[in-house]
C-alpha positions as CSV (number, residue, x, y, z in Angstrom):
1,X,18.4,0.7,19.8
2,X,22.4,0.1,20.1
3,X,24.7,1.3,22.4
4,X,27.5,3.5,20.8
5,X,29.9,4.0,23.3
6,X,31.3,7.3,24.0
7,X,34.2,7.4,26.7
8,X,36.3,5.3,28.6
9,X,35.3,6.0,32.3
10,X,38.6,6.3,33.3
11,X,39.2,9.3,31.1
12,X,36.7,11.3,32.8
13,X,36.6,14.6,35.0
14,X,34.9,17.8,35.9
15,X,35.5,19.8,33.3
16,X,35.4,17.4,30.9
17,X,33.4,18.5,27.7
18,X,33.9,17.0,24.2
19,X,32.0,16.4,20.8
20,X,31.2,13.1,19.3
21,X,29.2,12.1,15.7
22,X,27.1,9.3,16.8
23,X,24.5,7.9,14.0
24,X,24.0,11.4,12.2
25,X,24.1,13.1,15.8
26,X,25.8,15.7,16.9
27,X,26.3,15.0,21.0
28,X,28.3,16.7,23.7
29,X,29.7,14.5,26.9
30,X,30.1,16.3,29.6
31,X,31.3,16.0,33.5
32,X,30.6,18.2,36.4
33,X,30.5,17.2,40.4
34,X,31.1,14.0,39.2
35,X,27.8,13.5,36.7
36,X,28.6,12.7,33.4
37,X,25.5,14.9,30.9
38,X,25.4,13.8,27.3
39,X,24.0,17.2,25.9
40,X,22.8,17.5,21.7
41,X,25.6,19.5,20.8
42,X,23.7,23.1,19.9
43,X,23.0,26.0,22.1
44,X,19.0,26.3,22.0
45,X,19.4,30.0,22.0
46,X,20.8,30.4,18.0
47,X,22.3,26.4,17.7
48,X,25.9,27.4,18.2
49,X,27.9,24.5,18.9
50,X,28.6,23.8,22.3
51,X,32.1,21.9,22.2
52,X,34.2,24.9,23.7
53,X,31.5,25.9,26.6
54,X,32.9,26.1,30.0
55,X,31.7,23.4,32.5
56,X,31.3,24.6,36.3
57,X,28.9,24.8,38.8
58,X,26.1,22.1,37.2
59,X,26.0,25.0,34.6
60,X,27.6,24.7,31.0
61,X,28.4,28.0,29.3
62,X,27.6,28.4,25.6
63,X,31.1,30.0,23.9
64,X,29.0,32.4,21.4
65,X,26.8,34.5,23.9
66,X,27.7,33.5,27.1
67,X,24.5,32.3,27.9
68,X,24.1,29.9,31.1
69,X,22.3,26.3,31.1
70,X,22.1,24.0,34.5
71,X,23.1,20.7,33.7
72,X,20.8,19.1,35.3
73,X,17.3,20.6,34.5
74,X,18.7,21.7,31.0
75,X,16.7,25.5,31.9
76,X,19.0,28.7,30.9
77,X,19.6,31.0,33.6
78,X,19.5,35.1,33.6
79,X,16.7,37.3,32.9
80,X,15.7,35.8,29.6
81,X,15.5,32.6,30.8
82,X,11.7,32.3,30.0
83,X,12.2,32.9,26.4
84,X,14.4,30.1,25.7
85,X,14.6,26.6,25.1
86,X,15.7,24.3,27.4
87,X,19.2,21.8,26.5
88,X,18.5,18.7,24.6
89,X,19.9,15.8,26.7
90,X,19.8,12.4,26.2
91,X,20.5,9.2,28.9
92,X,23.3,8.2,29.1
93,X,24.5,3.9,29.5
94,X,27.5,2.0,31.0
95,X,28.5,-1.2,29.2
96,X,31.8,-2.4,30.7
97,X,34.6,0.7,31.4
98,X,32.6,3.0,28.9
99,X,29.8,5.5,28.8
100,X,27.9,6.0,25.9
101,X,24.0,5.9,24.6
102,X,21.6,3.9,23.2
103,X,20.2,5.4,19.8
């Protein structure tokens, strides 16, 4: 595995949610409360991409349907919840100022 870094730490805040193409992947950083989530970048529902979902409340919110994930168990929330996949997420790594992952 090698660490691809993402981010610069400094750059982060809530809110913060943009794409990245990392060895053929498609990944999603993410901050909410102050916990950075590196997501796959695809809604599990119908694999829309997830770069313009709003980040609040440990939940992210896909753009196309408006469906609701938590952050930090990955489960969708609502009545259908049961039905669907949960988020791909991978861990994430410091090396120095920057987050990133090891693929």
């Amino acid at each position: 595995m090698a660490y691809h870094p993402l981010e610069q730490l400094i750059n982060l805040h809530d809110g913060y949610c943009r794409p990245f193409q990392v060895a053929g992947h498609a990944l999603l950083l993410v901050q909410d409360e102050g916990r950075p989530y590196v997501l796959v970048n695809r809604c599990p529902h119908m694999d829309a991409r997830m770069d313009r979902a709003q980040v609040m409340d440990n939940h992210i919110r896909c753009p196309v349907h408006g469906i609701a994930f938590n952050l930090v168990t990955g489960v969708a929330q609502g009545p259908l919840a049961h039905c669907l996949k949960q988020l791909e997420k991978l861990p994430h790594a410091f090396e120095g100022t920057t987050i990133g992952v090891d693929l």
